[in-house]
N, C-alpha and C positions, 0 to 999 in steps of 0.2 A: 128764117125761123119764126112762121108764126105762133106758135106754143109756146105759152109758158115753161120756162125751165122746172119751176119747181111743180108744175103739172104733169112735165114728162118725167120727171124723178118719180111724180106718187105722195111727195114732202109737204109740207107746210112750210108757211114764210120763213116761221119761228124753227125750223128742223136745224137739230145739233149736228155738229160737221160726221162724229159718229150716223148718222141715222143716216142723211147722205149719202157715204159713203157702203153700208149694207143696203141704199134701195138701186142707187146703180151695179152692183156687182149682182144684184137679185135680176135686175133687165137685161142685164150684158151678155150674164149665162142666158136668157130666153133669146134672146134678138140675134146673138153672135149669128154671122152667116154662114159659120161651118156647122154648127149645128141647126138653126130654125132654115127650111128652104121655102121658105113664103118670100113671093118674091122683093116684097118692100123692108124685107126684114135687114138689106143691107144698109137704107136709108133709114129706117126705126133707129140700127143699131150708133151707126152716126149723130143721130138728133140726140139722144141718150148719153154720148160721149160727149160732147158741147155744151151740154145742160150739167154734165160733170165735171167738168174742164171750168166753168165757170163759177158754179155754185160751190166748188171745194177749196179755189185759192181767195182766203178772205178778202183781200185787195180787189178781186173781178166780182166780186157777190154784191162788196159793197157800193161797188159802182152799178151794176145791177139793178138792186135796189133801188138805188136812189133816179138812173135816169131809163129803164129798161130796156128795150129790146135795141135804145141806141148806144147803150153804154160803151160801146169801142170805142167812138168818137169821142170822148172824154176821156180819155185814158192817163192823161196826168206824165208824172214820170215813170210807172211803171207801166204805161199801155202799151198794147201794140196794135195802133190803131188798120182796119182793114184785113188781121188775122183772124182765122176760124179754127177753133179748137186746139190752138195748140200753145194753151193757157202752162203756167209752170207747175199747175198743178198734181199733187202724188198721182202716179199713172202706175199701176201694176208690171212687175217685169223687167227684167233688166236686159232678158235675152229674147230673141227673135220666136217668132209664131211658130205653129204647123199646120200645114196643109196637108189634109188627107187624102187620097187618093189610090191610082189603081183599084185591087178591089180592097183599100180598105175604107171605112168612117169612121163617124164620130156620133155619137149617139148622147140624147143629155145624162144618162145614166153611167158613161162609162166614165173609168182612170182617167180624166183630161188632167193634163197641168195646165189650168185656168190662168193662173199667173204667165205662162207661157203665151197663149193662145192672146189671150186680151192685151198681152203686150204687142205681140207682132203686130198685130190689126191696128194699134195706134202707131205705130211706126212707119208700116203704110202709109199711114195716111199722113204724115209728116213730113219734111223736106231733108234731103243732106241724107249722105251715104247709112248703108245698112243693110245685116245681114242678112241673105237671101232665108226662106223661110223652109224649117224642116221637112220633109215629105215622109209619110210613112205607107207601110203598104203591108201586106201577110206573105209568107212566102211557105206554102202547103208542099212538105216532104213524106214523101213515102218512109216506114218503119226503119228498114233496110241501110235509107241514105243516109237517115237521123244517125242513128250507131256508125256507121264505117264512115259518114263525111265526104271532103272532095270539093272540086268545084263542077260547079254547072252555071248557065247563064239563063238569067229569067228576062221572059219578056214584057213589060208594063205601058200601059197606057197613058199616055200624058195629060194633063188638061186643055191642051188645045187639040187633043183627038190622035195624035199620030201617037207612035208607041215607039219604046227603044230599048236596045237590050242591052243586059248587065250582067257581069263576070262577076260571080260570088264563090266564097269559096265557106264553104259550109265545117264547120269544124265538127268532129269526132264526137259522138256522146251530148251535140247541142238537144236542146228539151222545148218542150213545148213551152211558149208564153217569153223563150228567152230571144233576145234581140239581136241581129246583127246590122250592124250602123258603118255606111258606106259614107266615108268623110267627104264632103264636097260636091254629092252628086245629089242635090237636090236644086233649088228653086237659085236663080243667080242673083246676088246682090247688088245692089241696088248702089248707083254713083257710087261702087268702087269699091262696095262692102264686098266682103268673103262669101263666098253662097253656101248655102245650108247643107244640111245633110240629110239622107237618105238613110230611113231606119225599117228593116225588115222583124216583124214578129213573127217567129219559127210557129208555125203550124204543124202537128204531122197526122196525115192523113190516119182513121181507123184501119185494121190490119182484119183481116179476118179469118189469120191463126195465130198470130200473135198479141199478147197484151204485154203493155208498156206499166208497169207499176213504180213510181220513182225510177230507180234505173234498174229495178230487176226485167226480166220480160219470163213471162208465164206462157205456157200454151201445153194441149193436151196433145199425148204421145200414143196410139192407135199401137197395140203391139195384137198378135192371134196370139190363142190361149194355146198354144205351145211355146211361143217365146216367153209370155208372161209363167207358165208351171216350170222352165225348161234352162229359163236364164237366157238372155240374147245381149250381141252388140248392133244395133239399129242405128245407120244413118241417116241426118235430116240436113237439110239447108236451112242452118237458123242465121235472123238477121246479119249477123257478123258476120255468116261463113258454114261450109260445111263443117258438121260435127258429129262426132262416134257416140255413143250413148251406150253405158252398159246399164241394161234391162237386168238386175239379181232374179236370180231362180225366188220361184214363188210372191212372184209380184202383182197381189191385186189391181184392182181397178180404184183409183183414188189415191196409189201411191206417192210421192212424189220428190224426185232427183233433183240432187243440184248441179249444176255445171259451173262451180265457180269462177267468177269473172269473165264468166261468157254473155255478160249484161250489156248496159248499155256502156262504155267508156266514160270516165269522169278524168279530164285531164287537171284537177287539182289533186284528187283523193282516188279511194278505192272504186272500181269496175262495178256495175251490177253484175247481178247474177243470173243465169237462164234454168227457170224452171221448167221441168218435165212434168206435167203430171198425167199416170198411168190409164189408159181406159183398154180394156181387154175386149175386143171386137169378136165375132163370131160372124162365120159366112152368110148373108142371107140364103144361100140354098147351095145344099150338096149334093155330089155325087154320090152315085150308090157305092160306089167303096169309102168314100171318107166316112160315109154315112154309118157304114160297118166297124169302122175305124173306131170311130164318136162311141159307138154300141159298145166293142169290144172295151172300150177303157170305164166304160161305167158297169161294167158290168165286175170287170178287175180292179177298180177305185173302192178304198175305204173313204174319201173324204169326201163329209159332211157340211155344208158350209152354212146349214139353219140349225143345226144342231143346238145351240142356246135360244130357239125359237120356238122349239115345241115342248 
């Protein structure tokens, strides 16, 4: 270590244990190496934690102090002379790190539990058993599977390059951003510790006829404009399953039906619901008899539909 500690903190001699304390957790989020990928940034993040390690438990400060960069070698009764960094000083975290992986990351902007992360990384680097570290990853579902559920088995890439595949079982009604957490199948623990776990964030892929709104699902219903003046029962394959749909006589375009509880499933509470809503299509090109057809009925229609327009 030839740095100054209270140089790689950012501090003053004279710095209160509080100030300390917010300039290493202000480096640790820049340096950690699952977020910064520079490559010295896991040696940064080290020097940073030893400079913490020291400068936080008043007994190593003030040994510090007084003889610098030799202070281990004095260490009195409380030393431990020839240890690096793994001072008794407050370390964040009581439980094991995560490791990101497959296709997910970690971004400095996003939800980390810093207390998480900054703890694992010191445990690391510590001696004596401990928990293997969390793994997380996205696991992208079609509309379809989201709603009905099931298992399937996804295949993920390791960090040392090979890949391996996992039997999940996706439940009914699961939502976007919600988790499933495979106990044990993560990162293996270390001299004897329990290994981590393996946590999937449900992604579901965009639909492009159906929309997911909370757990109702919306999408527009194509009926000809004799089912919509005429009244119809019109089949579709909505996420769940096929479904009958009654089309009421006299149904504009913009109408729009409910199917209830034909939404997404909610195994606590109430189903969403599937909406319909109406658009009345017309053929781009007729034949000469429909076309006679079309003729014949406007010419025997009273109805007006600009009628409050002019």
């Amino acid at each position: 270590m030839a740095e100054d500690y209270y140089s790689v903190l950012g501090v003053t001699r004279t710095a209160k244990p509080d100030e300390i304390q917010r300039a290493y957790r202000k480096l640790a989020r820049r340096h950690h190496p699952d977020v910064n990928r520079d490559p010295g940034a896991a040696d940064r993040f080290k020097e940073i934690g030893e400079a913490y390690d020291t400068l936080s438990d008043p007994e190593s400060r003030a040994r510090y102090d007084r003889f610098g960069a030799e202070y281990r070698q004095y260490s009195g009764s409380g030393g431990r002379p020839g240890t690096r960094g793994a001072g008794p000083g407050p370390r964040p975290g009581p439980r094991a790190g995560r490791t990101a992986y497959g296709n997910a990351h970690v971004n400095p902007g996003d939800d980390v539990d810093w207390e998480d992360l900054l703890g694992g990384w010191f445990r690391q680097q510590a001696g004596g058993a401990a928990r293997g570290a969390d793994h997380e990853a996205e696991l992208w579902l079609p509309l379809g599977e989201a709603v009905r559920g099931g298992r399937r088995t996804v295949r993920l890439a390791q960090q040392d390059g090979a890949t391996r595949d996992y039997d999940i079982d996706v439940p009914p009604g699961v939502l976007d951003g919600q988790r499933i957490r495979l106990a044990g199948e993560g990162a293996a623990g270390r001299e004897g510790g329990p290994p981590g776990d393996l946590s999937l964030t449900v992604r579901i892929q965009p639909d492009a006829t159906y929309r997911l709104e909370g757990r109702d699902i919306h999408f527009d219903l194509p009926v000809t404009p004799s089912e919509a003046a005429l009244g119809a029962r019109v089949k579709v394959n909505a996420p769940s399953g096929p479904v009958t749909i009654t089309v009421p006589e006299g149904s504009s375009s913009g109408r729009r039906l409910r199917l209830r509880g034909q939404g997404m499933p909610d195994p606590g509470g109430q189903p969403g619901n599937l909406y319909a809503e109406i658009r009345v299509m017309v053929p781009p090109r007729l034949s000469s008899k429909v076309r006679k057809l079309y003729e014949q009925l406007g010419e025997v229609s009273d109805f007006h539909p600009r009628e409050g327009l002019l």
